[in-house]
Steps between C-alpha positions, in 0.01 A plus 500: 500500500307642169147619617262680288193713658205597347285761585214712306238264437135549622119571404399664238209556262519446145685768282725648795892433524711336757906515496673176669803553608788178620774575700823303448804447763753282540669514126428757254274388156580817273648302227286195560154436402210563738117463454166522554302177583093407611328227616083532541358247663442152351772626255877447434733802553499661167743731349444895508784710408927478535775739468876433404823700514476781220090559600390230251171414612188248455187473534198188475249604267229549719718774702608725189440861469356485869833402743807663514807298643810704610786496729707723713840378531586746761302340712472168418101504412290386220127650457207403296281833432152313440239752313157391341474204761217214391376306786649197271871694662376356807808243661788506759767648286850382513811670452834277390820520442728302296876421598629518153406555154216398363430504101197675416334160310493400958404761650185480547552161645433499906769238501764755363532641833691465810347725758144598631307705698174428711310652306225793517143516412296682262152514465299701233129530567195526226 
């Protein structure tokens, strides 16, 4: 069974950093796509960042220049280094995984992907 744990997430003011980390076990994703997903409240999930095999990665607009999406292999982990954090960064953030190749036209597309986790929340204060 694929799970995929998140864990990093938390309060912080406006202008710090925060690095999420997700977890995966039960199948390896180091060719496959993985990403970065949010959801504030009243809001639809929106996409943040992905990664696929070869370290091609991508970012939403809003997220550029600030967060950093990268991934261990070894050990089977994605992370999201967060710096410059706007209290508009506040959401439950998402981590996903895809279970096969997705063309970089879809990635950003929440439907692209096969696995979740629970999620983790960040807050950025004024």
């Amino acid at each position: 069974q694929v799970q995929l744990v998140e864990s990093g997430g938390g309060l912080v003011q406006a202008g710090g950093s925060l690095r999420l980390s997700c977890a995966a076990s039960g199948r390896t994703f180091s060719s496959l796509p993985e990403g970065w997903f949010r959801q504030a409240p009243g809001k639809e999930r929106e996409f943040v960042a992905a990664i696929r095999s070869g370290a091609s990665t991508y970012y939403a607009d809003s997220v550029k220049g600030r967060f950093t999406i990268s991934r261990d292999n070894a050990k089977d982990t994605v992370y999201l280094q967060m710096n410059s954090l706007k209290p508009e960064d506040t959401a439950v953030y998402y981590c996903a995984a895809a279970g096969s190749f997705i063309g970089s036209l879809r990635i950003t597309l929440v439907t692209e992907y096969d696995y979740w986790g629970q999620g983790t929340q960040v807050t950025v204060s004024s």
